[in-house]
VEXLOGU-196659 format. One line per 2 residues: number of its first residue (from 1); their letters; for each residue x negated, y, z negated of C-alpha. Coordinates in steps of 0.1 Angstrom, whole numbers. Layout:
// residues N
NUM> A> X:Y:Z  ...
This chain:
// residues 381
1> XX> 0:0:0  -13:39:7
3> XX> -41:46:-23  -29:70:-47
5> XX> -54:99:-36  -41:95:1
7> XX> -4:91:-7  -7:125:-33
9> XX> -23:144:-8  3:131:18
11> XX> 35:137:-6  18:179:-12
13> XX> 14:185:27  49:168:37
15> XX> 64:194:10  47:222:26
17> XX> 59:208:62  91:205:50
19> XX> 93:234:31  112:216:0
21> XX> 140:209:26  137:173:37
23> XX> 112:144:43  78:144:56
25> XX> 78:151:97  110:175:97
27> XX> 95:188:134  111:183:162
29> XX> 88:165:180  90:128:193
31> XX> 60:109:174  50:77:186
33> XX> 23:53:172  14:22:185
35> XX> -9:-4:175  -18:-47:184
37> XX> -21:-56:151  -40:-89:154
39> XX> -26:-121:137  -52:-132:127
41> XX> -49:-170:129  -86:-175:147
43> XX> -102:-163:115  -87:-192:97
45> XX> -108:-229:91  -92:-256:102
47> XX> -83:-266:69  -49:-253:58
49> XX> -49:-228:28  -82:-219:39
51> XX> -81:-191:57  -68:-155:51
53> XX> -64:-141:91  -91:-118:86
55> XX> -83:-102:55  -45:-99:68
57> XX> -28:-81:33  -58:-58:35
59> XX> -55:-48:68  -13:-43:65
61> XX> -22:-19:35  -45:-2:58
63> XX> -25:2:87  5:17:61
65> XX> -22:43:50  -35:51:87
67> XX> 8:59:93  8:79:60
69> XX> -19:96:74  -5:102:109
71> XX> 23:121:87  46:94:88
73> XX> 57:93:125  89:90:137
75> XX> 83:56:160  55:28:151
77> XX> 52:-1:182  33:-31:169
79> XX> 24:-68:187  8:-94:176
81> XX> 30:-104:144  30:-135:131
83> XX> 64:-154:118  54:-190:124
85> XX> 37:-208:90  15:-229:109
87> XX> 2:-228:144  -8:-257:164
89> XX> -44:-252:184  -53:-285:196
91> XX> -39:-319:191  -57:-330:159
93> XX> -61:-292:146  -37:-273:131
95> XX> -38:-234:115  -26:-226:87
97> XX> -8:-218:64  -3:-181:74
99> XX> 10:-152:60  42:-133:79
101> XX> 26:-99:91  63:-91:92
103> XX> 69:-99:56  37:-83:39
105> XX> 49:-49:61  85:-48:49
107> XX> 69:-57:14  49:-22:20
109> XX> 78:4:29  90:11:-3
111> XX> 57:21:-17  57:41:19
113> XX> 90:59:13  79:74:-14
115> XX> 55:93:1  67:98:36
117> XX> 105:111:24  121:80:39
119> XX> 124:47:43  113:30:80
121> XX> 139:8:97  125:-29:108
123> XX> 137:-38:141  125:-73:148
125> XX> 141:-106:156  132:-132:137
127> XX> 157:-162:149  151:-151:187
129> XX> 186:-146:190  180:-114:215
131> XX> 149:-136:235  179:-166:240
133> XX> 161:-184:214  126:-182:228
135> XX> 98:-196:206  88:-174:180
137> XX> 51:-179:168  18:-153:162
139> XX> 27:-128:190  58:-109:180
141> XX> 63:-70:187  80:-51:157
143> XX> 89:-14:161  97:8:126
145> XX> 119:37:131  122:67:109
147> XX> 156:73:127  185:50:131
149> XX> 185:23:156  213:24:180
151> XX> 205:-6:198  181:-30:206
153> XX> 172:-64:229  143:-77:239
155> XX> 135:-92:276  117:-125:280
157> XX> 90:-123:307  79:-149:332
159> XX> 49:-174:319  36:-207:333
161> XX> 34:-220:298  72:-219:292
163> XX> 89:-228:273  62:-232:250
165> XX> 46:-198:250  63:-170:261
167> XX> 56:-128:269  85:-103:262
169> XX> 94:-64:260  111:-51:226
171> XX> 133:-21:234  153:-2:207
173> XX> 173:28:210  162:56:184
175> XX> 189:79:172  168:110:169
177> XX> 175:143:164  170:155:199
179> XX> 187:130:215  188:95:217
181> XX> 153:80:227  145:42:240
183> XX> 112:28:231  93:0:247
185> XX> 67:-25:233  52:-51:246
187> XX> 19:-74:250  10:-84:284
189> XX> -7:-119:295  -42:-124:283
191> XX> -70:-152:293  -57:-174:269
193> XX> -22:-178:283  -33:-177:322
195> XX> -31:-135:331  -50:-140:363
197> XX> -36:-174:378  -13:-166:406
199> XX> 25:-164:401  39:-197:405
201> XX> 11:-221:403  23:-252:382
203> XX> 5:-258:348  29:-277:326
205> XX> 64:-277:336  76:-262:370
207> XX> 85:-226:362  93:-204:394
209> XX> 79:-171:403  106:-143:396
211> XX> 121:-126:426  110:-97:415
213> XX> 77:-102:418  54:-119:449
215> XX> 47:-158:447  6:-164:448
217> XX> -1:-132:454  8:-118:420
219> XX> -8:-126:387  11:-141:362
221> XX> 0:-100:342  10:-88:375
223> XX> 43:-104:375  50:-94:341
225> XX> 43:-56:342  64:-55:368
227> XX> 93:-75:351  84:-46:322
229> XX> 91:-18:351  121:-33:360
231> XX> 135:-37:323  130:3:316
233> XX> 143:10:349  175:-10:343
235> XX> 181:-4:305  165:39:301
237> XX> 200:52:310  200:89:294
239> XX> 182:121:298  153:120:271
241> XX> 122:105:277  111:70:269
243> XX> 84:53:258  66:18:269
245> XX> 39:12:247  19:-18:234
247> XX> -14:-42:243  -11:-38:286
249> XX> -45:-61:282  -53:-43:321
251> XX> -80:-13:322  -73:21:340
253> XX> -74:21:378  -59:-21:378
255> XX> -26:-29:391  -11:-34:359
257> XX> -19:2:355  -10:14:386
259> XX> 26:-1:387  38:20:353
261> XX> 15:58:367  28:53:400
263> XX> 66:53:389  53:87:373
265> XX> 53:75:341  28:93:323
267> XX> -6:82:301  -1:100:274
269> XX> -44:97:262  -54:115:297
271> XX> -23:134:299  -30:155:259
273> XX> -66:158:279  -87:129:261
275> XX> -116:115:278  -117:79:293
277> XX> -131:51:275  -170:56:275
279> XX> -179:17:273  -212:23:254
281> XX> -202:46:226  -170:33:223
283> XX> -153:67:223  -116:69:238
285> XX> -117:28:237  -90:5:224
287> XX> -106:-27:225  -135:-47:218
289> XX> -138:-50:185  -146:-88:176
291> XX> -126:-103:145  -144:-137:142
293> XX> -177:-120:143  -171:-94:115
295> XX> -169:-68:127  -133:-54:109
297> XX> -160:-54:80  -183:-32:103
299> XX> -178:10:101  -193:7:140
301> XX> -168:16:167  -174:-19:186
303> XX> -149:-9:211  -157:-10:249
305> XX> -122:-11:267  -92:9:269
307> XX> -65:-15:275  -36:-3:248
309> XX> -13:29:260  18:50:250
311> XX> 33:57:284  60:83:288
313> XX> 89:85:310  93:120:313
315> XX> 128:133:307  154:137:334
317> XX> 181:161:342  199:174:306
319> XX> 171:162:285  167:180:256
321> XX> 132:174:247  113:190:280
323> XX> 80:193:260  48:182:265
325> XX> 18:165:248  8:177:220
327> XX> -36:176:211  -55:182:183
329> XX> -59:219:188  -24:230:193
331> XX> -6:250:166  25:229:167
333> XX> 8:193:157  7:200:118
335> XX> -5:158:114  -16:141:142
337> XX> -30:147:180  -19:125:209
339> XX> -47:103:215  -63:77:196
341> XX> -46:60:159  -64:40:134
343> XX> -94:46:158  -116:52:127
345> XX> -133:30:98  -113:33:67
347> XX> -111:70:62  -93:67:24
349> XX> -127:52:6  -161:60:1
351> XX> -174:24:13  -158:-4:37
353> XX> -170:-35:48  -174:-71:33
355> XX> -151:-78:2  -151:-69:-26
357> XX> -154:-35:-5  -123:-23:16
359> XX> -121:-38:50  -130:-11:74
361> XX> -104:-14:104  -69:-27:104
363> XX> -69:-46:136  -95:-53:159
365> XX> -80:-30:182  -77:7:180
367> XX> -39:21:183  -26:48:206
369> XX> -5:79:192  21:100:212
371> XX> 30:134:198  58:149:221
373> XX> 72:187:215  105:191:218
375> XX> 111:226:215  109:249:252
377> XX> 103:234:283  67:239:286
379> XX> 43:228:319  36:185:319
381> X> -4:184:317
């Protein structure tokens, strides 16, 4: 949970945001943080009650004190949740047990509500009644919502390892003040589940190549960002903007990239007028960072790739949120800048690293943050 130092400091400059009149964050600006949480399960020994997925409950405090920090935005997009006990890795090796990432961050909001004014709503779905029942295991996306959630489903994405491992979207509908707002999460194929065979090629059960999307010509990531194209398209129905965020695992300048910018959809890290990735400093990167080889203990960046994004949809006809992107040097952003989010070793104590110390990062990712202004229409960067 946020450390008392953090979580006083946070409670004295909310009141002074708020001028004694409401909650932390009483802007109205559209806040959006995102961030692949990592499950975890790798860091685990094969023998069950072994393993702690690298330090998970430490982490999940973490990542509540990196959104405390942020000023308690009003949207928070995370992947790579775990709900599934045990996981099965081979056929004589089996993970576990593991801790719900889901649980330990519900555990959390109470002691985050205190400081931040108000208390997040989950919106998850643990049965998979909204996937049709799809498998539910260590890859889940969760969004939190200071708002409430008008409605939500989630869209199951074409994989060769169906049924037995599937991608999917989370949308929800956020009642906010200026409007109502959809949000987007999602994690795209990686290497480990097949991201560069081409749609349609058979690996365990015949699963077809979607209409939508071209048969061997395609990637199975390919395939999928499209499907995620075609869910926003279908399902962002009213005048504000949107938001598609999550782990795209596709750098800038790919295809995967290409098919959300060239719909105009914009990149919200370029767009507030961050640099690109710079591969050897690790500046303006998102990924990288190696879990099983310590390095969540290690204050170094050890990020080398920018493959996690908040993209926006800007707002259409009768929107009333026309703003733009908010950076660091702009008088309206009284917390955070769009651009990078839990991008730096834990900020809150004096020393991270190895235990007994604090772990230093909360994923081995770095997370994206969104800050749109909502007050007069104002020129798109």
């Amino acid at each position: 949970m946020p450390t008392t130092k953090l979580r006083t400091t946070a409670l004295l400059a909310c009141a002074v945001l708020a001028l004694g009149f409401g909650p932390c964050n009483v802007t109205r600006n559209v806040e959006v943080a995102n961030l692949n949480l990592l499950h975890g399960f790798d860091c685990d020994p094969p023998v069950p009650g072994d393993g702690d997925q690298c330090r998970v409950a430490d982490r999940v405090d973490l990542l509540l004190d990196h959104i405390l920090d942020a000023g308690c935005p009003d949207v928070v997009t995370l992947q790579e949740n775990v709900v599934n006990e045990f996981v099965q890795t081979s056929a004589t090796e089996t993970r576990g047990p593991l801790e719900s990432t889901v649980a330990l961050i519900e555990a959390g909001l109470p002691s985050l509500a205190e400081a931040c004014g108000f208390t997040y709503h989950v919106v998850f779905d643990p049965a998979g009644a909204i996937a049709g029942g799809a498998p539910r295991g260590i890859d889940e996306e969760l969004i939190l919502s200071r708002h409430p959630v008008l409605e939500a489903e989630e869209r199951v994405f074409y994989s060769p390892l169906a049924p037995f491992f599937n991608r999917h979207a989370l949308r929800a509908r956020i009642d906010h003040p200026v409007g109502p707002v959809d949000v987007y999460t999602t994690h795209l194929a990686s290497g480990s589940d097949l991201a560069g065979l081409p749609c349609g090629v058979q690996v365990i059960l015949p699963v077809a190549c979607p209409a939508e999307c071209v048969a061997f010509v395609d990637t199975v990531r390919e395939c999928q960002a499209k499907q995620l194209a075609a869910f926003v398209e279908q399902t962002h129905d009213v005048p504000q903007p949107a938001f598609v965020t999550g782990d795209f695992n596709a750098q800038p300048g790919s295809n995967v990239y290409a098919e959300m910018t060239s719909r105009g959809w914009v990149d919200s890290h370029l767009a507030a007028g961050n640099g690109e990735c710079d591969p050897v400093t690790g500046e303006n990167c998102t990924s990288g960072r190696d879990e099983v080889g310590g390095d969540l203990e290690d204050p170094a960046l050890n990020t080398s790739s920018r493959i996690d994004y908040v993209f926006v949809v800007p707002p259409g006809p009768g929107s009333r949120c026309k703003g733009d992107l908010l950076r660091f040097d702009d008088p309206r952003v009284p917390f955070a800048s769009t651009g990078l989010f839990a991008a730096e070793p834990n900020p809150f104590v004096a020393t991270c690293g190895p235990a007994p110390d604090d772990v230093c990062w909360a994923s081995d990712h770095s997370g994206n943050l969104a800050n749109l202004a909502c007050g007069p229409p104002r020129r798109w960067h």
